[in-house]
PDB file with SEQRES, HELIX, SHEET and CRYST1 records, atoms N, CA, C and O in Angstrom:
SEQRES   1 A   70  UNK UNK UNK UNK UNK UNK UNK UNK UNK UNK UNK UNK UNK          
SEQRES   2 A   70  UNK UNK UNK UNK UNK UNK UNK UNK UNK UNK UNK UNK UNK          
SEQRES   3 A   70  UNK UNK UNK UNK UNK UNK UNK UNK UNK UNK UNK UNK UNK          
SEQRES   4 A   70  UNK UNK UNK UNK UNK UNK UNK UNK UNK UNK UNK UNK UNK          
SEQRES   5 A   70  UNK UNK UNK UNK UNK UNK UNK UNK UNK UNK UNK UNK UNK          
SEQRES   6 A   70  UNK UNK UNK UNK UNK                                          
SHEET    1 AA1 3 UNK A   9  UNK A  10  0                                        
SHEET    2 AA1 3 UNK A  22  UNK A  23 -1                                        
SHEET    3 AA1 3 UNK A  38  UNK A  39 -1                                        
SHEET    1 AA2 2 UNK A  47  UNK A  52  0                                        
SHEET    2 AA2 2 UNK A  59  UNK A  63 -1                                        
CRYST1    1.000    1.000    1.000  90.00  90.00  90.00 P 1           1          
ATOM      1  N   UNK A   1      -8.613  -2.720   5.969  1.00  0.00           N  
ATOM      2  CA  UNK A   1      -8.546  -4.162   5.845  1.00  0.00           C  
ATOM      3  C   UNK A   1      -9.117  -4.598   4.508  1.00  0.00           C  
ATOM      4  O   UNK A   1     -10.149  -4.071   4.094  1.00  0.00           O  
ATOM      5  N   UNK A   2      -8.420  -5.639   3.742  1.00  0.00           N  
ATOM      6  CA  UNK A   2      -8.562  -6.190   2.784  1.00  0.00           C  
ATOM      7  C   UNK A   2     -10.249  -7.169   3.189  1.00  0.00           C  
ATOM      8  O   UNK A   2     -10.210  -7.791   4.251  1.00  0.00           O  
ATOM      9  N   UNK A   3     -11.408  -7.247   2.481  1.00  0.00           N  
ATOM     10  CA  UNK A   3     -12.372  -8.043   2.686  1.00  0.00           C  
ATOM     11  C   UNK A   3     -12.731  -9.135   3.016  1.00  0.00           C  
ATOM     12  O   UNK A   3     -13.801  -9.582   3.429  1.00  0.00           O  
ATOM     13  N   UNK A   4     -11.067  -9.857   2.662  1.00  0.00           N  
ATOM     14  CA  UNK A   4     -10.808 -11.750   3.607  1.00  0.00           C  
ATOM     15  C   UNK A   4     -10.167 -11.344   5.084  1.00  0.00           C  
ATOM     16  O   UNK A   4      -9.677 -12.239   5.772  1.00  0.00           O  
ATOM     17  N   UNK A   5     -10.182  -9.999   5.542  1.00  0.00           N  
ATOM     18  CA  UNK A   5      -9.551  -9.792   6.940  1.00  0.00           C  
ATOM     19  C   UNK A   5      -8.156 -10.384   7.320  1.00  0.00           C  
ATOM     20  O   UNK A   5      -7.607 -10.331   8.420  1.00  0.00           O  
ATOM     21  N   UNK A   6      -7.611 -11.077   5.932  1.00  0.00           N  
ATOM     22  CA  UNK A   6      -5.978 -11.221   6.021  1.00  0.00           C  
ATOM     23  C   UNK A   6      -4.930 -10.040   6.043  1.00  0.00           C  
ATOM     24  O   UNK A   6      -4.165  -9.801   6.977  1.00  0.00           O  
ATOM     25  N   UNK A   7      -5.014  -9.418   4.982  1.00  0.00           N  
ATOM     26  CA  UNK A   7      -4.604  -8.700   4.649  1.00  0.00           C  
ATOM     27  C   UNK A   7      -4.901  -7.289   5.267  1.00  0.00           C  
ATOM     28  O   UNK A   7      -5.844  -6.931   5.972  1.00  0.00           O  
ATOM     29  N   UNK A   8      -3.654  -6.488   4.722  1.00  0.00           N  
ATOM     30  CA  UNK A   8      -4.210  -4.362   5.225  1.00  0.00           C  
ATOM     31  C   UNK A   8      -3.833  -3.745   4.096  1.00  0.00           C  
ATOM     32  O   UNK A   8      -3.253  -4.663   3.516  1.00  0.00           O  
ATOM     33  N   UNK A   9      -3.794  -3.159   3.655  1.00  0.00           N  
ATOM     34  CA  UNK A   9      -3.481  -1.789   2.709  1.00  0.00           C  
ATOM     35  C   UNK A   9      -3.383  -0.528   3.631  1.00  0.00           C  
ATOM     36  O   UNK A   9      -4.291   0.024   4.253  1.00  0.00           O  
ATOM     37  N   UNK A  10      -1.863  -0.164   3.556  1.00  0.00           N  
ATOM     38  CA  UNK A  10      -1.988   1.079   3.989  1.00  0.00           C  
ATOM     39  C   UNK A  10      -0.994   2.271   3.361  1.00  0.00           C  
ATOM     40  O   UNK A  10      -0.296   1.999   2.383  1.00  0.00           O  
ATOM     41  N   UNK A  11      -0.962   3.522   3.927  1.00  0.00           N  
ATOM     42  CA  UNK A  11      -0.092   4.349   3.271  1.00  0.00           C  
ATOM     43  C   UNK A  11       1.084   4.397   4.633  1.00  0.00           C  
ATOM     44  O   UNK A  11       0.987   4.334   5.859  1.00  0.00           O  
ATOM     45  N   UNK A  12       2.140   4.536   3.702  1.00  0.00           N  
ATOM     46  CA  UNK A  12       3.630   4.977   5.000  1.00  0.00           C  
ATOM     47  C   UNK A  12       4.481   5.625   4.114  1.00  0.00           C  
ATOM     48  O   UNK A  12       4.755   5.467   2.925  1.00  0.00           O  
ATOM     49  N   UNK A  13       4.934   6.616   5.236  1.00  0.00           N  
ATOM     50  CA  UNK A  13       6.018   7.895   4.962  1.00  0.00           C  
ATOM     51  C   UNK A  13       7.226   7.934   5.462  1.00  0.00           C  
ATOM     52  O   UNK A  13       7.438   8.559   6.501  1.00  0.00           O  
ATOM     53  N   UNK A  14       8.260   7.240   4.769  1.00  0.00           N  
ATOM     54  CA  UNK A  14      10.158   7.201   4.675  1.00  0.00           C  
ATOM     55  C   UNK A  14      10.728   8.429   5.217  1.00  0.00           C  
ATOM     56  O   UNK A  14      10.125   9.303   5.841  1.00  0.00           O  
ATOM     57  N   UNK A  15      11.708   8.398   4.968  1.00  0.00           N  
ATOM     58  CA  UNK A  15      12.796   9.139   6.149  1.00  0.00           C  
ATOM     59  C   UNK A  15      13.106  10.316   5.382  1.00  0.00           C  
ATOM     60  O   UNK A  15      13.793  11.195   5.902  1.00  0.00           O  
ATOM     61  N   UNK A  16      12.645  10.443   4.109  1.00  0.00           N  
ATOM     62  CA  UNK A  16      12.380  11.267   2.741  1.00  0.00           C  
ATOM     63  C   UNK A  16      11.754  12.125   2.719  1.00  0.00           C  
ATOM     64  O   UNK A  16      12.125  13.208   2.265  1.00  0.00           O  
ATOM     65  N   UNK A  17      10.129  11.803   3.411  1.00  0.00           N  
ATOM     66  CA  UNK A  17       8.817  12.446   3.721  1.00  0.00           C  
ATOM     67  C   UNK A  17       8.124  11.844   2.018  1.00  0.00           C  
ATOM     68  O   UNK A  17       7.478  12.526   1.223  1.00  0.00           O  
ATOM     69  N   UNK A  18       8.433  10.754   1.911  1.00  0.00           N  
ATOM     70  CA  UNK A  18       7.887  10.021   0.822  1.00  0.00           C  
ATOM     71  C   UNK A  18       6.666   9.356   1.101  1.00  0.00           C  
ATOM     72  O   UNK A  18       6.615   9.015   2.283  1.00  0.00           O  
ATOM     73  N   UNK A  19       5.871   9.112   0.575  1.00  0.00           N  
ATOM     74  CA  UNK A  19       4.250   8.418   0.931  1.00  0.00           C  
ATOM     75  C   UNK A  19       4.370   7.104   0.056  1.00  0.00           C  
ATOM     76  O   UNK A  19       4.740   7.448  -1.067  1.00  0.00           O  
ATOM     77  N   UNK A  20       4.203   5.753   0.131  1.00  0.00           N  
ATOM     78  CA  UNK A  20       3.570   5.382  -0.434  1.00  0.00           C  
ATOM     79  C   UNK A  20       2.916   3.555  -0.188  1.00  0.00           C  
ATOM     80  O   UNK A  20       3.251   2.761   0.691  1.00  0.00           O  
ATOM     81  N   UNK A  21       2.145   3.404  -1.064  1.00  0.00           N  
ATOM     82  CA  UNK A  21       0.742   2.269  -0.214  1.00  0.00           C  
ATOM     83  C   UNK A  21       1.551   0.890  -0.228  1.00  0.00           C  
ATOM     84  O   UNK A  21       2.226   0.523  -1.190  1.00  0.00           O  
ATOM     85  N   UNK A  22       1.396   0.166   0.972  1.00  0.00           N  
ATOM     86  CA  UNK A  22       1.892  -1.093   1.018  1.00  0.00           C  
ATOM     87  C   UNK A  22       0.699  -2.091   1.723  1.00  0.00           C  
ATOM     88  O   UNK A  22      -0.073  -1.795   2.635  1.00  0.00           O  
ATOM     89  N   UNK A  23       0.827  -3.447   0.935  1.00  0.00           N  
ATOM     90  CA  UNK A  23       0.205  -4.297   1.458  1.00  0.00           C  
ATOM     91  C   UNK A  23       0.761  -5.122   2.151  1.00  0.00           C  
ATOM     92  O   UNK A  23       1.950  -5.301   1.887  1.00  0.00           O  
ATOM     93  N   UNK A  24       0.188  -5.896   3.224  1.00  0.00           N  
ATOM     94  CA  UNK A  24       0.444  -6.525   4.813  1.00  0.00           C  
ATOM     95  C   UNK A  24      -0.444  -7.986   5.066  1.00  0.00           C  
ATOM     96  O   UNK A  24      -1.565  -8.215   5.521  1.00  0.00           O  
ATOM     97  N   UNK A  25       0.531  -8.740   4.588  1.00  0.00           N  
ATOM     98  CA  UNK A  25      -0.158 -10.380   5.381  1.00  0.00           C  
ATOM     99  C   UNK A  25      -0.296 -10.026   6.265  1.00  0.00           C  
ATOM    100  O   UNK A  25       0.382  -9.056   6.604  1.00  0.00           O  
ATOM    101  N   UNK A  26      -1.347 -10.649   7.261  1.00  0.00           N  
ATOM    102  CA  UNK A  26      -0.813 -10.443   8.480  1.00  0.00           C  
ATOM    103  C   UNK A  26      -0.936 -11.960   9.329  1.00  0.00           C  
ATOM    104  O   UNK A  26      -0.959 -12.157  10.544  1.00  0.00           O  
ATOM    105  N   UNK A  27      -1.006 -12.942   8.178  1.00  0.00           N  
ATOM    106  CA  UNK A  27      -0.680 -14.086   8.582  1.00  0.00           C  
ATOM    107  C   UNK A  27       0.455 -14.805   8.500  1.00  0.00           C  
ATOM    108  O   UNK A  27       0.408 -16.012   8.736  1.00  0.00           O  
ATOM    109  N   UNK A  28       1.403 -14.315   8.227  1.00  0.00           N  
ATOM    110  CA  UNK A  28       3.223 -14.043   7.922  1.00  0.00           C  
ATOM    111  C   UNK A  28       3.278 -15.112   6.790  1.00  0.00           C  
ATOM    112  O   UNK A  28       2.355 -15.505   6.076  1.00  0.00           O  
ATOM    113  N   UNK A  29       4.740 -15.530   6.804  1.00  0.00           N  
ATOM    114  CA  UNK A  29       4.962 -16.304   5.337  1.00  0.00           C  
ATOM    115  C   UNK A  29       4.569 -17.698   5.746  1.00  0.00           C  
ATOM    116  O   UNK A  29       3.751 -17.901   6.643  1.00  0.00           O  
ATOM    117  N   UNK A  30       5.267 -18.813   4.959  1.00  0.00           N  
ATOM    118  CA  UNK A  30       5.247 -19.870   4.691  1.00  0.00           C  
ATOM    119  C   UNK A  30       5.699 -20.552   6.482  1.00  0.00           C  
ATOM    120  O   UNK A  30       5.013 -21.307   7.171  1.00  0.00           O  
ATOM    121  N   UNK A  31       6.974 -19.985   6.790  1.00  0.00           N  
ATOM    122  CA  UNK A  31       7.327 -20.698   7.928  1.00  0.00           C  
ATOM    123  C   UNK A  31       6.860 -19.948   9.452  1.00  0.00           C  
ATOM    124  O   UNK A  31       7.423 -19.815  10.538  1.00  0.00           O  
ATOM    125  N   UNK A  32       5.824 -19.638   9.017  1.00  0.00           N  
ATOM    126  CA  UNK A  32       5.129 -18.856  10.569  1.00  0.00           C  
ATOM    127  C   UNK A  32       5.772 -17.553  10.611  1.00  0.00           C  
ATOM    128  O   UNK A  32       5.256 -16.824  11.458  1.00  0.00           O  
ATOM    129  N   UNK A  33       6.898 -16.937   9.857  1.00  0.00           N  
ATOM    130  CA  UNK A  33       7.478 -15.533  10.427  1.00  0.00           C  
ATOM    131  C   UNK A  33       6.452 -14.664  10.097  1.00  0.00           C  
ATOM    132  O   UNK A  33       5.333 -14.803   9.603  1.00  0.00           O  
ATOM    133  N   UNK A  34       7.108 -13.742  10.488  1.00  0.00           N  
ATOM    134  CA  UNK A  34       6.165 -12.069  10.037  1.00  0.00           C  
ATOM    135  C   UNK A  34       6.445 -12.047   8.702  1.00  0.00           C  
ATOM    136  O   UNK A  34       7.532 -12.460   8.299  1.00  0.00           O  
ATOM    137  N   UNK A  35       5.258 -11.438   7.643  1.00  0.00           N  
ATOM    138  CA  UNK A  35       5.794 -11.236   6.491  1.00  0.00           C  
ATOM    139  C   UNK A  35       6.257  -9.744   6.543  1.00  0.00           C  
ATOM    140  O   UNK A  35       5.735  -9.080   7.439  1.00  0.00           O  
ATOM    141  N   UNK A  36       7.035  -9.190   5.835  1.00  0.00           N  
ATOM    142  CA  UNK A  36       7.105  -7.514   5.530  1.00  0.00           C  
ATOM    143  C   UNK A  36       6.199  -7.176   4.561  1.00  0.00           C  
ATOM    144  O   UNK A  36       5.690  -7.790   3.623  1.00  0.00           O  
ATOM    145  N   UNK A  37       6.073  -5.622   5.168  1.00  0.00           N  
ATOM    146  CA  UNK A  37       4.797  -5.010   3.975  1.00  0.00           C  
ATOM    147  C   UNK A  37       5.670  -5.035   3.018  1.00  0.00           C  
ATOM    148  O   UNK A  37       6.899  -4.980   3.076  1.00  0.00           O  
ATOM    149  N   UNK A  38       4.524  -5.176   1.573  1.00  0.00           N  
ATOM    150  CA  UNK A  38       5.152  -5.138   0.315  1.00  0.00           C  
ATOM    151  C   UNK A  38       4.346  -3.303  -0.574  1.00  0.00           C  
ATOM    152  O   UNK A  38       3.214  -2.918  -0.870  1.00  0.00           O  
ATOM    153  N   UNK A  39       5.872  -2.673  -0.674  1.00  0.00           N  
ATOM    154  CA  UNK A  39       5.697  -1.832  -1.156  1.00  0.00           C  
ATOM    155  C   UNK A  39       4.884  -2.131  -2.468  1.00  0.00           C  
ATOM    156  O   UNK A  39       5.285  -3.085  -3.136  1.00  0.00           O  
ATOM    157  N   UNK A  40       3.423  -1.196  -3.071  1.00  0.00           N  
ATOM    158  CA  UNK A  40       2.312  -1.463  -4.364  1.00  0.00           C  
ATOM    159  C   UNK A  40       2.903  -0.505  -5.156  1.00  0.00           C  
ATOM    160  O   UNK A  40       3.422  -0.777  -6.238  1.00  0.00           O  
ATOM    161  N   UNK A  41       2.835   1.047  -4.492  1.00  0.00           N  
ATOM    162  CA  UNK A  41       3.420   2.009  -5.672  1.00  0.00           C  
ATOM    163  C   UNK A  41       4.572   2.322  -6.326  1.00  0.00           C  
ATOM    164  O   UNK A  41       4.777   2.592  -7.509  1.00  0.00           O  
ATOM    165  N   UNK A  42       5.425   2.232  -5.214  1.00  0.00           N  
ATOM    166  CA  UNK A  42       7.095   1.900  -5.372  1.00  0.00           C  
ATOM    167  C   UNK A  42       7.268   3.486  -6.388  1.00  0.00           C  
ATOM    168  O   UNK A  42       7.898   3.238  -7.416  1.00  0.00           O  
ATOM    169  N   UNK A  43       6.878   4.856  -6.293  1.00  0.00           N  
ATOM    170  CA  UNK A  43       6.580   5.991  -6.814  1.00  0.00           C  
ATOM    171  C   UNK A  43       7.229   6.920  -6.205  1.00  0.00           C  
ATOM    172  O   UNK A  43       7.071   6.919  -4.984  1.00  0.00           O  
ATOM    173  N   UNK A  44       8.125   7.972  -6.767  1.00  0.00           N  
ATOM    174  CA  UNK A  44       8.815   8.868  -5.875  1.00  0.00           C  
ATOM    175  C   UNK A  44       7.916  10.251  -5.417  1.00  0.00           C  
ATOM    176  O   UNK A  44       8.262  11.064  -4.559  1.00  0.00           O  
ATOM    177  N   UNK A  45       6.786  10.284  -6.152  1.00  0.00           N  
ATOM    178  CA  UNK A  45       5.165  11.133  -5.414  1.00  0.00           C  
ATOM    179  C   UNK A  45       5.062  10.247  -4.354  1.00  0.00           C  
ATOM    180  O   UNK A  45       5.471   9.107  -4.135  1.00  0.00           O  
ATOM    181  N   UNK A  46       4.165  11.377  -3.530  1.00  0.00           N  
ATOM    182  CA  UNK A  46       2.926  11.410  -2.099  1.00  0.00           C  
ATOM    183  C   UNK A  46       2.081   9.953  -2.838  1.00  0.00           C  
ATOM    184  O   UNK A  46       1.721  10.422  -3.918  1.00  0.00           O  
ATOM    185  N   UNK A  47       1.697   8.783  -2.816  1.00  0.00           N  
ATOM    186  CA  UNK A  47       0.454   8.294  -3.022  1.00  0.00           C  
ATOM    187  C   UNK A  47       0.168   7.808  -1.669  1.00  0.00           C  
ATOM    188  O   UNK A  47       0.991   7.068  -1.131  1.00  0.00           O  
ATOM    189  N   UNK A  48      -1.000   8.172  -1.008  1.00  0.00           N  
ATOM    190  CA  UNK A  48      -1.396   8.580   0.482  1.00  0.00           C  
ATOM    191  C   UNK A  48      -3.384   8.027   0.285  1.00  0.00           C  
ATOM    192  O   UNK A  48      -3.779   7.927  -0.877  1.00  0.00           O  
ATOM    193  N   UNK A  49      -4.337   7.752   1.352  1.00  0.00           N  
ATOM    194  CA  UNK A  49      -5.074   6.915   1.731  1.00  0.00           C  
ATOM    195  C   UNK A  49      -5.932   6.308   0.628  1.00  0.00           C  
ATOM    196  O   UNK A  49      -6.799   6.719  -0.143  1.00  0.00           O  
ATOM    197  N   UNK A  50      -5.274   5.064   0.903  1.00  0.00           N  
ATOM    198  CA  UNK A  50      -5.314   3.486  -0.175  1.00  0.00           C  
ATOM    199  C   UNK A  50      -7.490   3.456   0.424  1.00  0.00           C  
ATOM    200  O   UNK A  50      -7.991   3.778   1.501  1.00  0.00           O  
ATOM    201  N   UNK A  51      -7.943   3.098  -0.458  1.00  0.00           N  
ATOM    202  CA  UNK A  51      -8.924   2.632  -0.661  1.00  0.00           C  
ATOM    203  C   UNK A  51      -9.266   1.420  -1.215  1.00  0.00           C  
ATOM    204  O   UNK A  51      -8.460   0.866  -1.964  1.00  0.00           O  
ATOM    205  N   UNK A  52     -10.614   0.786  -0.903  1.00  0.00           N  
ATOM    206  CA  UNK A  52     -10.936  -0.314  -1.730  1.00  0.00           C  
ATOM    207  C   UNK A  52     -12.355  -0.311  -2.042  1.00  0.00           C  
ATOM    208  O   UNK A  52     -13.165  -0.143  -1.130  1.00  0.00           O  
ATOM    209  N   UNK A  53     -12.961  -0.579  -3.949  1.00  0.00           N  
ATOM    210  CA  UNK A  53     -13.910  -0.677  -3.805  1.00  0.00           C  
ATOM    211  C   UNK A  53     -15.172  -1.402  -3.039  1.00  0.00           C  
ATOM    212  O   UNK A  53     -14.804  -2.106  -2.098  1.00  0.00           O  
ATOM    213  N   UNK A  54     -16.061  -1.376  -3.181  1.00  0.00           N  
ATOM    214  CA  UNK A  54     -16.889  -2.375  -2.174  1.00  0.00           C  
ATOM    215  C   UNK A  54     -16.698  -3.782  -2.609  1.00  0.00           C  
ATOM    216  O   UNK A  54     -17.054  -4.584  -1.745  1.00  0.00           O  
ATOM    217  N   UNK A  55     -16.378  -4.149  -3.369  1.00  0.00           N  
ATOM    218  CA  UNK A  55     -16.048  -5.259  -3.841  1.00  0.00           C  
ATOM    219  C   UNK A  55     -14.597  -5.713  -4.158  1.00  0.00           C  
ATOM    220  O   UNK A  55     -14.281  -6.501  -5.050  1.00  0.00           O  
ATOM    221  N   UNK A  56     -13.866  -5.164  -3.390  1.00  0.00           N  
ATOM    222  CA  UNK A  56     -12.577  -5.143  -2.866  1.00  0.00           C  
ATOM    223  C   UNK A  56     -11.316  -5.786  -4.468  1.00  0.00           C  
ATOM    224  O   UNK A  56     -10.430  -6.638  -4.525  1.00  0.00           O  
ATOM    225  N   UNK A  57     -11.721  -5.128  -5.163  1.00  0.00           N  
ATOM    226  CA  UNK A  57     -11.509  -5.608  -6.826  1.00  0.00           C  
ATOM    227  C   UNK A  57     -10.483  -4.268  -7.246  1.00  0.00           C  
ATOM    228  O   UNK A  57      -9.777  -4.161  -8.249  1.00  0.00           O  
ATOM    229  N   UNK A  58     -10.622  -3.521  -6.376  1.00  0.00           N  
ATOM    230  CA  UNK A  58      -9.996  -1.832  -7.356  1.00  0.00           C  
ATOM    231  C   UNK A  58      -9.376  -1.045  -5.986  1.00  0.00           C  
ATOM    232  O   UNK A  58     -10.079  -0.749  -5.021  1.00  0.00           O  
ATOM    233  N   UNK A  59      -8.229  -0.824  -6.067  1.00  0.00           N  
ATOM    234  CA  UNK A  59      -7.550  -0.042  -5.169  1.00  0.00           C  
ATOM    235  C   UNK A  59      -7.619   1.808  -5.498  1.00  0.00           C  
ATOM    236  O   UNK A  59      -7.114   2.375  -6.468  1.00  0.00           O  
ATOM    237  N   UNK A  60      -7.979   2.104  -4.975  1.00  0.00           N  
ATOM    238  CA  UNK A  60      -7.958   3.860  -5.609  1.00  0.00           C  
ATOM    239  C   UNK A  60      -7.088   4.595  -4.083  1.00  0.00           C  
ATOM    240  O   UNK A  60      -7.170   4.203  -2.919  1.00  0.00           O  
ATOM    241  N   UNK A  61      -6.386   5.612  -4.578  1.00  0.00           N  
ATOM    242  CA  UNK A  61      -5.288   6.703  -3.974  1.00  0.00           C  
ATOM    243  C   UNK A  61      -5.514   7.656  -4.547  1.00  0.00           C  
ATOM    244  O   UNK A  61      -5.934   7.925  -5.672  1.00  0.00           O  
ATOM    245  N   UNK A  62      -5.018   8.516  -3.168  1.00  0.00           N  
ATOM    246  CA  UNK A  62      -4.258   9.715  -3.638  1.00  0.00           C  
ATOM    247  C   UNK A  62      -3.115  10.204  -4.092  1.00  0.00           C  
ATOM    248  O   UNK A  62      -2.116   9.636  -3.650  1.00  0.00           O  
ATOM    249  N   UNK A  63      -2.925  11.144  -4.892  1.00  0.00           N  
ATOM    250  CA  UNK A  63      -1.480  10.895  -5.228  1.00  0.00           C  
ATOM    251  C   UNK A  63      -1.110  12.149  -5.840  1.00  0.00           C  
ATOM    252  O   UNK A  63      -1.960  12.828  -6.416  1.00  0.00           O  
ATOM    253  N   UNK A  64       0.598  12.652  -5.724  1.00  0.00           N  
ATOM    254  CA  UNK A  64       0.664  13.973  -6.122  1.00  0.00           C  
ATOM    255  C   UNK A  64       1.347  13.386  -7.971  1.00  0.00           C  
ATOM    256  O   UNK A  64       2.030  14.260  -8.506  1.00  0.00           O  
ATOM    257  N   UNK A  65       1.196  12.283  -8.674  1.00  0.00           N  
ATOM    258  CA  UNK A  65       1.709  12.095 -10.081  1.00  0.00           C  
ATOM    259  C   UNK A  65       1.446  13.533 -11.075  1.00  0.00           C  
ATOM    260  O   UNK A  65       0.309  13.961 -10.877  1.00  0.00           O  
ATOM    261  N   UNK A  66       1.703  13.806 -11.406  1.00  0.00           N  
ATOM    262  CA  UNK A  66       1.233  14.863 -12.774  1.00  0.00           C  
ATOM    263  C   UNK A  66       2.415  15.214 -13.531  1.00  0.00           C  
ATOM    264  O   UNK A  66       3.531  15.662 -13.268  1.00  0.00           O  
ATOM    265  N   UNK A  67       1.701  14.811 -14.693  1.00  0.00           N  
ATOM    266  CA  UNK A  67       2.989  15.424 -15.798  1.00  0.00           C  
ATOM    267  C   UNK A  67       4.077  14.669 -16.061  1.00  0.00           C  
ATOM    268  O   UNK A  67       4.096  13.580 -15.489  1.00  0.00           O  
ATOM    269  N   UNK A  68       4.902  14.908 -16.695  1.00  0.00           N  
ATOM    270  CA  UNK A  68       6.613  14.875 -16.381  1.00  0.00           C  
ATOM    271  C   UNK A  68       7.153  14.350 -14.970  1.00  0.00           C  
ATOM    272  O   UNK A  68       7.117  15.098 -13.994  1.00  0.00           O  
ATOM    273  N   UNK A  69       7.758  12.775 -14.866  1.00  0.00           N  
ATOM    274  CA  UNK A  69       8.153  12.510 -13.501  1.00  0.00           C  
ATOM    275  C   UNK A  69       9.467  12.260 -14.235  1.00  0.00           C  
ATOM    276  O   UNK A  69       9.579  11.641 -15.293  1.00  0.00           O  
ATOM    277  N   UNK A  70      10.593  12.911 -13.422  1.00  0.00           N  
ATOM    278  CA  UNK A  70      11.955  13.077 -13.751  1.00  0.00           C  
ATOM    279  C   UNK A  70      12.723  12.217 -12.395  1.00  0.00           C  
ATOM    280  O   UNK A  70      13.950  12.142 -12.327  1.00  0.00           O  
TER     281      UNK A  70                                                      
END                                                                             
């Protein structure tokens, strides 16, 4: 959970076996609906359990990036 308890950060894995972190209103949009998570990394690597500093300012992951992404 994001530190205003609106929000989530989490990691999810596609039909690919793709990883990656999305954030979650969970007070939906403008007209009362559900919002959809919004994909953060949008990365064809693993980036897998989203963190937040204590001061909820800096997101840190894991992630398989290195090198050359083709």
């Amino acid at each position: 959970w994001v530190s205003d308890s609106r929000q989530i950060i989490f990691d999810r894995e596609d039909l690919d076996f793709n990883s990656d972190i999305f954030l979650l209103d969970t007070e939906g949009g403008k007209d009362g609906a559900p919002s959809e998570p919004v994909n953060i990394t949008r990365h064809p690597d693993l980036d897998t359990s989203p963190r937040l500093s204590r001061d909820g300012k800096v997101l840190y992951f894991l992630t398989e990036r290195e090198g050359e992404n083709f």
